[in-house]
LODO-885325 format. One record per residue (C-alpha): residue in one letter; x, y, z. Coordinates in Angstrom, 1 decimal, always signed. Layout:
// residues N
<aa=A&c1=X&c2=Y&c3=Z>
...
// end
This chain:
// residues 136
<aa=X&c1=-12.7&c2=-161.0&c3=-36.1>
<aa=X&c1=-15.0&c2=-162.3&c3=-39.0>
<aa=X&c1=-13.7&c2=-160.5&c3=-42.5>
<aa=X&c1=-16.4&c2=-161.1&c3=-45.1>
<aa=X&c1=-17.6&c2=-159.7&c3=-48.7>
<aa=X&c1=-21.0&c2=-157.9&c3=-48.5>
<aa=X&c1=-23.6&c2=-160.2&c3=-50.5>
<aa=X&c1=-24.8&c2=-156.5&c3=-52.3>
<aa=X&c1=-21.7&c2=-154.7&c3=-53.1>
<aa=X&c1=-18.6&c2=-156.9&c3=-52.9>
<aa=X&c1=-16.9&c2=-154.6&c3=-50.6>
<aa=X&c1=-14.9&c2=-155.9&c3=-47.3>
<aa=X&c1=-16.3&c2=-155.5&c3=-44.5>
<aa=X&c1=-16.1&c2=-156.6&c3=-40.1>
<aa=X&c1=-19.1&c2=-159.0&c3=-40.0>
<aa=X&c1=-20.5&c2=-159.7&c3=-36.9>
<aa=X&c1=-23.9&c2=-161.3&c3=-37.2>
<aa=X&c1=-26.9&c2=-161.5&c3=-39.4>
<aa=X&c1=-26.9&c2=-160.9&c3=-43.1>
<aa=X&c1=-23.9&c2=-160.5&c3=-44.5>
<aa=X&c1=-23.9&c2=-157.0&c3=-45.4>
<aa=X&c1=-22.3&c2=-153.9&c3=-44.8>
<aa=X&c1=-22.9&c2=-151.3&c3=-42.5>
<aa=X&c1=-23.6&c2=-148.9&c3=-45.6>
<aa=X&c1=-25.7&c2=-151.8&c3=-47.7>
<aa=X&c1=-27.5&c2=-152.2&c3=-44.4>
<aa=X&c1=-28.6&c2=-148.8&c3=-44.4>
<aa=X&c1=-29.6&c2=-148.7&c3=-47.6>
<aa=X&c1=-32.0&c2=-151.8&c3=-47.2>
<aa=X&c1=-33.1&c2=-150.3&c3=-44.3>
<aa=X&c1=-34.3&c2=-147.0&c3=-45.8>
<aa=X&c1=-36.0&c2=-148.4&c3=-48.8>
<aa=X&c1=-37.7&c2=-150.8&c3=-46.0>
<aa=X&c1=-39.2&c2=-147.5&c3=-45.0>
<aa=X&c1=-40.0&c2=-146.3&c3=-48.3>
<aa=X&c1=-41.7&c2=-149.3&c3=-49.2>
<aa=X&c1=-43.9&c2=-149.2&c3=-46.2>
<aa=X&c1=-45.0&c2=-145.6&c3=-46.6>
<aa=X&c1=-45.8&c2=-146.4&c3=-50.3>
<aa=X&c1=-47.9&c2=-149.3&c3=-49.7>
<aa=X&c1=-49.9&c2=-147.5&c3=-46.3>
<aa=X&c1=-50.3&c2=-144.8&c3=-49.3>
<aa=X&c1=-51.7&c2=-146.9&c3=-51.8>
<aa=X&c1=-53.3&c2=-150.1&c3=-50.0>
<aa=X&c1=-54.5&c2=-151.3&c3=-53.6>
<aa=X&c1=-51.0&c2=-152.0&c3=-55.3>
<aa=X&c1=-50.0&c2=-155.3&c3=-56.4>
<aa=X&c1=-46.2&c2=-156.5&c3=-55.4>
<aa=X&c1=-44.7&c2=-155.7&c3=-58.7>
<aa=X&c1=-46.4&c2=-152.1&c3=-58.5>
<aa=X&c1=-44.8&c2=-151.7&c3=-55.2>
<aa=X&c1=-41.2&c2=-153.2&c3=-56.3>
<aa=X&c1=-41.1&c2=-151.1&c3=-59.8>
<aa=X&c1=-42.2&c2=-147.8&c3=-57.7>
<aa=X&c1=-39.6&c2=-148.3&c3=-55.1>
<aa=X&c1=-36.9&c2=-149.6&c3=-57.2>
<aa=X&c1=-36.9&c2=-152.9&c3=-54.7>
<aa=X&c1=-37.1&c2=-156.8&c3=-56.1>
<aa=X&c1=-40.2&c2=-158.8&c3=-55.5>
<aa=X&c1=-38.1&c2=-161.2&c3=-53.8>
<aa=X&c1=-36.8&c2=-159.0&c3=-51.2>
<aa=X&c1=-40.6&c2=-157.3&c3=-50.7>
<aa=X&c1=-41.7&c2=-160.9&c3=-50.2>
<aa=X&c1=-39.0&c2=-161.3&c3=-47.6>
<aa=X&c1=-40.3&c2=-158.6&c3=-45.6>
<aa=X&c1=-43.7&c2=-159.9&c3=-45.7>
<aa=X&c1=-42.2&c2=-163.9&c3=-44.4>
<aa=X&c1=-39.9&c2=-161.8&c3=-42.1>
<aa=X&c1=-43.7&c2=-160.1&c3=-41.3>
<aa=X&c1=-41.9&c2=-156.7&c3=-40.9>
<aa=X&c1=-44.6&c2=-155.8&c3=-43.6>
<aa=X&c1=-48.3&c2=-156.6&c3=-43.6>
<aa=X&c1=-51.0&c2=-155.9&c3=-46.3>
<aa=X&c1=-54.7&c2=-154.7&c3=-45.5>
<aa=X&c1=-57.8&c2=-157.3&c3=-45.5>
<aa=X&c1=-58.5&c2=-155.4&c3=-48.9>
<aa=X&c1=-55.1&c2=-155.7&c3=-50.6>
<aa=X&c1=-55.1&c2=-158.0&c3=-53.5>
<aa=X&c1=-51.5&c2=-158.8&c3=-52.6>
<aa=X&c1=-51.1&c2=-162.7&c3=-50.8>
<aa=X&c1=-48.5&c2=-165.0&c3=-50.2>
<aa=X&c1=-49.5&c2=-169.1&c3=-50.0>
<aa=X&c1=-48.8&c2=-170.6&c3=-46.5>
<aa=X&c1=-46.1&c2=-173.1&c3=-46.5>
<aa=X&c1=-47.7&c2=-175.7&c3=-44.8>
<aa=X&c1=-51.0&c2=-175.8&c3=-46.5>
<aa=X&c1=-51.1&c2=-172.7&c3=-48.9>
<aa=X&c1=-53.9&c2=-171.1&c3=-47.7>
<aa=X&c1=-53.8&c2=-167.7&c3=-48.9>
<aa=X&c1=-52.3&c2=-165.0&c3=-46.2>
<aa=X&c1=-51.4&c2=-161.2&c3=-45.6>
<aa=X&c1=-48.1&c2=-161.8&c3=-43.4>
<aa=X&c1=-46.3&c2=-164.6&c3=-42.1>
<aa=X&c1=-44.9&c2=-167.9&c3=-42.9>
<aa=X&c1=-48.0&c2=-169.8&c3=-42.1>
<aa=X&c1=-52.1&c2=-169.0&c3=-41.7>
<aa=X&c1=-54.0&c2=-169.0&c3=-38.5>
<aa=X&c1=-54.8&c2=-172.5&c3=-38.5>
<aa=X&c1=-51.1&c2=-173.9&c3=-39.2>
<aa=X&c1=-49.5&c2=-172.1&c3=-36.1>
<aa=X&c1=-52.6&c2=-173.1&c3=-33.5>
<aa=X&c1=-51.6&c2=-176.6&c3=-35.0>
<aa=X&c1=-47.9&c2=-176.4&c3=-34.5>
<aa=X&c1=-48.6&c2=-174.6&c3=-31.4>
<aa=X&c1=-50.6&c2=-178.0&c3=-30.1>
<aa=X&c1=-48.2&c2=-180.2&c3=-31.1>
<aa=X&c1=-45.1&c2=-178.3&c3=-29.8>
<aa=X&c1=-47.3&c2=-178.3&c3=-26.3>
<aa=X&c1=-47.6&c2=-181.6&c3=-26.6>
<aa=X&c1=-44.8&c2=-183.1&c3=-27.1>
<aa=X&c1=-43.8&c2=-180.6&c3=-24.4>
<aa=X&c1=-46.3&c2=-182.3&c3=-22.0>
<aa=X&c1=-45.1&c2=-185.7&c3=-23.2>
<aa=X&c1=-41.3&c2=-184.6&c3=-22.4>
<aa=X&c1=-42.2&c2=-183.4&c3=-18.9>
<aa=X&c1=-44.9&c2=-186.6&c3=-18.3>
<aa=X&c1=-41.6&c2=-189.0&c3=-19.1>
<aa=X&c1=-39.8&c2=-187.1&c3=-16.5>
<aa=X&c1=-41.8&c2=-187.3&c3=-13.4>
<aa=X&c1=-42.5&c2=-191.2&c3=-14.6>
<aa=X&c1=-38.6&c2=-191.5&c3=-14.6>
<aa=X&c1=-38.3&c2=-190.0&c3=-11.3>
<aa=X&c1=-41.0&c2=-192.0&c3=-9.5>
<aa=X&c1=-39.6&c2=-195.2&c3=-10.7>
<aa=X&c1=-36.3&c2=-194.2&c3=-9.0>
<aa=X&c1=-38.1&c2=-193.5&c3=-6.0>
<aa=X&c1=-39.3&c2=-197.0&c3=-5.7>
<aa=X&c1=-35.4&c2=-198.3&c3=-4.7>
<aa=X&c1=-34.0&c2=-199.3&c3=-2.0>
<aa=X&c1=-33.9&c2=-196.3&c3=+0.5>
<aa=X&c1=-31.5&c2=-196.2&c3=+3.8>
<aa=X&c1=-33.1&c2=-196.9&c3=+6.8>
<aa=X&c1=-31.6&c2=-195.5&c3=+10.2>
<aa=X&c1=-32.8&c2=-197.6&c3=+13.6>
<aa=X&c1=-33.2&c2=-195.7&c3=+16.8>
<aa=X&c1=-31.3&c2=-197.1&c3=+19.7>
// end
């Protein structure tokens, strides 16, 4: 049993995994998740800081939900965040478009490589001496 201090409130609590916050914090962050979301479906045209000082939420923890991509602005919102790779502006998300067909290409790669290495391996052992039965 993990004992732990929520990060929000200080108070004592059984953590089991994730952030480390209380069932009652959790909740809390939880409904003003959905708060947030309604508000900015309702008005697509708000900036971040319109949408934190409305909702009584940080920019910080508005711009975690938008990494986390629980929350996603329109085409037409003025609100971006840079990609961390190249800083391309983007809606949702870590990284743009390009960025994740790139790291998808070079995970697959070096997937292919791994795999490539393998069967090389294994038909190099195959080349060894083999035992050989004769038929009497």
């Amino acid at each position: 049993m993990d004992v732990r201090n929520c990060k929000e409130c200080g108070k004592i609590f059984n953590y089991m995994e994730g952030t480390p916050l209380c069932p009652n914090c959790i909740k809390k962050l939880n409904d003003q998740y959905e708060q947030v979301k309604q508000y900015v479906y309702d008005n697509p045209k708000a900036t971040i800081n319109q949408v934190a000082e409305e909702n009584d939420v940080s920019v910080a923890q508005i711009k975690r939900w938008i990494r986390e991509e629980k929350l996603a602005f329109a085409e037409s919102s003025d609100i971006g965040l840079a990609c961390e790779h190249c800083g391309a502006m983007i809606l949702t998300g870590r990284y743009c478009k390009d960025c994740k067909k790139k790291m998808e290409m070079q995970f697959g790669n070096a997937y292919q490589e791994k795999e490539e290495k393998k069967v090389e391996k294994k038909k190099k052992s195959d080349t060894g001496a083999k035992m050989r039965f004769l038929d009497r």
